[in-house]
N, C-alpha and C positions, 0 to 999 in steps of 0.2 A: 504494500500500500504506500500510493506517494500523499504527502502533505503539503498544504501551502494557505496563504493565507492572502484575503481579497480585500483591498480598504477599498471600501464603496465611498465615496466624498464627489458635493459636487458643488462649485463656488466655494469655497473652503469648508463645507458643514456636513456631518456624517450624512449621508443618505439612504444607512443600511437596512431601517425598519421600512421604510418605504419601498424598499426594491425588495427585500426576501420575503419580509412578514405578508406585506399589501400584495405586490406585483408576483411572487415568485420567481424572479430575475437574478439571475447574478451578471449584472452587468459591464462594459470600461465604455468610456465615452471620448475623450482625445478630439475633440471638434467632429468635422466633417469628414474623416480619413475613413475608406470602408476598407472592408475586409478583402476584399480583392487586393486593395492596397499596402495592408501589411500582410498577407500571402505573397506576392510578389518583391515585398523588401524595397521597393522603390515608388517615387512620390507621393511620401506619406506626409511629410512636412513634420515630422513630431523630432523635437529632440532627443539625443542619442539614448538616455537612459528612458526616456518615455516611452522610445519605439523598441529600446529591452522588452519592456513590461509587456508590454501590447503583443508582440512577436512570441514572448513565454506564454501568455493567456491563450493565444490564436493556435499556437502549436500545439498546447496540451489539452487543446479540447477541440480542434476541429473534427474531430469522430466523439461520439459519444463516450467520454472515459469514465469509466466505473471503479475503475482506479485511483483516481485520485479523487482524494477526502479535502473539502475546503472549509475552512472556518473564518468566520467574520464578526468584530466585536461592534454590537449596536449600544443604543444607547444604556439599557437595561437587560439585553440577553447577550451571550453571545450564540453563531449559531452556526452548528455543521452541516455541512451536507453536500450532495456531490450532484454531477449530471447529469438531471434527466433527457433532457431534450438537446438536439442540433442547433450548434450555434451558429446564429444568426445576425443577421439585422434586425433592429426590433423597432427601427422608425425613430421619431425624433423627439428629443428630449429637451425642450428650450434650444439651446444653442448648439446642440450635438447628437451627431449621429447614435445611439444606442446600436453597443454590440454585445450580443451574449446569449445566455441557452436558459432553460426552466429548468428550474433545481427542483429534484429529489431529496428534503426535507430529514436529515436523519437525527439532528437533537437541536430542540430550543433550550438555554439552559439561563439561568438569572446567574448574574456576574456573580451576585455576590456567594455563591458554592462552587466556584471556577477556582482550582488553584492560581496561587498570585502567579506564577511563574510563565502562566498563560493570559489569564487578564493585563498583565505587564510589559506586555509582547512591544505595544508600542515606543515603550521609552530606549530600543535599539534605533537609532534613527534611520537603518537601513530599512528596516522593517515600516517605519511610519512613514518615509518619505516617497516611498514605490506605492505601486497597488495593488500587484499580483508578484508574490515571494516564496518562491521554492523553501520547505523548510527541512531539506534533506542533509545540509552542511551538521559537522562534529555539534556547533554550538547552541544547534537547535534540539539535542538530545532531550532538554527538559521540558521544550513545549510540547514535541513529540510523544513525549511518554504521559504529561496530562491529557493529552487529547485520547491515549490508548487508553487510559481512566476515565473520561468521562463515555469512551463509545460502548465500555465493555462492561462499568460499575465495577469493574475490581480492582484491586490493588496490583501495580506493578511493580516486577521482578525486576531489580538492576544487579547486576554483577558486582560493581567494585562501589569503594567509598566515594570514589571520583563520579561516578556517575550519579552516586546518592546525593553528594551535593550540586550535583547539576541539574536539580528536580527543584534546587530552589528559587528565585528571582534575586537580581541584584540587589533588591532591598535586602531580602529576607539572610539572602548571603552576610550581608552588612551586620545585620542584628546578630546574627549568628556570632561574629567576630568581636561584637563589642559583649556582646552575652561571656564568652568564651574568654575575655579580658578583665572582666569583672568578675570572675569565677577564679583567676589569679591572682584577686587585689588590689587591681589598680580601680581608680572612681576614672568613669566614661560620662564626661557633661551630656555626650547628643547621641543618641545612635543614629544619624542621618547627617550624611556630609552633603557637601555640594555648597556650604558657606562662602569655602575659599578653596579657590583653583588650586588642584593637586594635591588637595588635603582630606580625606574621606572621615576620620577620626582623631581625635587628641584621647589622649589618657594621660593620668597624672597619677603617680605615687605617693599617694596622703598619708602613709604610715608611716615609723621610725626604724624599718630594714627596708632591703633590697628583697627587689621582687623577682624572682625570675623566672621567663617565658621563654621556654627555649635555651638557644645560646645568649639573649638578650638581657641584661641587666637595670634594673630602673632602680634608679639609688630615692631614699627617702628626696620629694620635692622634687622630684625629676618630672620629666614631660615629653611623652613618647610621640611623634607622629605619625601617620599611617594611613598609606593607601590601597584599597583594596578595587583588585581584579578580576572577576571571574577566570579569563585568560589575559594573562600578563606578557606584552612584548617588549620588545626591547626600548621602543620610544615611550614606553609609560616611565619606565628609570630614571631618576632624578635624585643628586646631589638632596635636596633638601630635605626628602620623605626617609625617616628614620628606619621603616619599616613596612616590608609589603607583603598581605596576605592576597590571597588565589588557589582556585581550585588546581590549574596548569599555569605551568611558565618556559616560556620560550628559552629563557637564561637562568646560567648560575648564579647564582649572586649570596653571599651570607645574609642579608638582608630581605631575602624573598622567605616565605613561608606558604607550602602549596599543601596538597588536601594528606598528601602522605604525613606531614607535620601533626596536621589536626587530628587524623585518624591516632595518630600514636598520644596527643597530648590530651585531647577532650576525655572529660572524666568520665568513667562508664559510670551509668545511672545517676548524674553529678544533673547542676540547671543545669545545664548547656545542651547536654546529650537530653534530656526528657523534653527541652523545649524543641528540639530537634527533631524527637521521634512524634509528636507533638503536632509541628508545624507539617512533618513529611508522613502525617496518618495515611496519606495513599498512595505510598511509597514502600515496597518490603526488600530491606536487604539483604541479600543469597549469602 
């Protein structure tokens, strides 16, 4: 089964209960460019990452595919489902040609019992900036596997710890690390960075010993800081940030800390681990 994900938007504003709920449509719109036009790959007038999308949408569904499962978050649901009908032309939409097929309806779900990992789809800006996105790459492992959870209602099976924490969302990732900091005695002011460029956490040692995490030392009044990366490369590294946690890392560094760390340091049955098994109730790991 392939996955992928459709942002229905038209003039900047979601359009997706009106096209799936109302119409039954999964639609892309791109002006006046018809589908002869992007079958053909020439005088479509769209720009290069628009005529990506458009070209991935037309390719993957000019036969009826039954293979591939799409999901699209509305206002108050979000909703899968795949292709029923031949796509088309479907006439005109104010300013644009409407292209696209009648969906086959396979779950309406209210956000709020969506794992975050999937309701939080859009804060990748690759993800929010396109409209039609393949979700078959390494780092789509956790939307992937909430979708296999909400199609199937059971818990899914991952292999390693690396993949258990890739069932989380970047927030949740975060909380996890400042949870998991505070559970070593340091006071954590925020758990949610994004204050100050390149800075995701501060902690501070408000006791009268040294704390230590790791190889890492935090001397009574010290002040650790930290930035945290699901996948960490090598332009994320910087001279100021004390300390970086991540599930994977492209680089060595004494300074990184990735899911083998956590897996060895998170206390079994401790907070951290309970808020975790917790957080990832529809998650079982092998």
């Amino acid at each position: 089964m392939a996955y992928y994900i459709l942002n229905i938007n038209y003039q900047g504003k979601s359009a997706v209960d009106y096209w799936l709920d109302e119409r039954g449509i999964a639609p892309i719109f791109y002006g006046q460019t018809t589908l002869a036009q992007l079958k053909a790959e020439k005088e479509h007038g769209l720009k290069p990452q628009a005529f990506v999308d458009a070209k991935r949408f037309v390719q993957t569904f000019t036969e009826v595919n039954e293979n591939a499962i799409v999901f699209t978050i509305g206002e108050d649901n979000i909703y899968i489902f795949r292709q029923k009908g031949p796509l088309c032309e479907k006439g005109q939409h104010e300013n644009d040609l409407v292209k696209g097929f009648e969906v086959e309806m396979i779950k309406k779900i209210k956000i709020n019992s969506i794992p975050l990992v999937l309701t939080s789809i859009k804060a990748n800006r690759h993800i929010s900036s396109g409209t039609f996105r393949d979700l078959s790459g390494a780092s789509y492992f956790g939307n992937r596997s909430a979708l296999e959870f909400l199609l199937t209602g059971k818990q899914v099976v991952v292999n390693s710890y690396a993949e258990y924490l890739q069932c989380l969302s970047s927030l949740e990732f975060e909380t996890l690390i400042a949870k998991f900091l505070e559970e070593k005695g340091v006071f954590v002011p925020a758990y949610k960075g994004g204050f100050i460029k390149n800075f995701d956490l501060f902690c501070k040692n408000l006791s009268t010993h040294s704390i230590h995490v790791g190889k890492m030392v935090i001397e009574p009044k010290g002040i650790l800081s930290i930035q945290i990366k699901l996948n960490l490369k090598k332009e994320h590294l910087l001279r100021a940030v004390d300390v970086y946690f991540c599930i994977h890392s492209e680089i060595q560094d004494p300074r990184v800390y990735d899911w083998k760390f956590l897996e060895r340091e998170i206390i079994p049955d401790g907070i951290t681990e309970k808020w975790l098994r917790t957080t990832l109730d529809w998650v079982v790991l092998k």
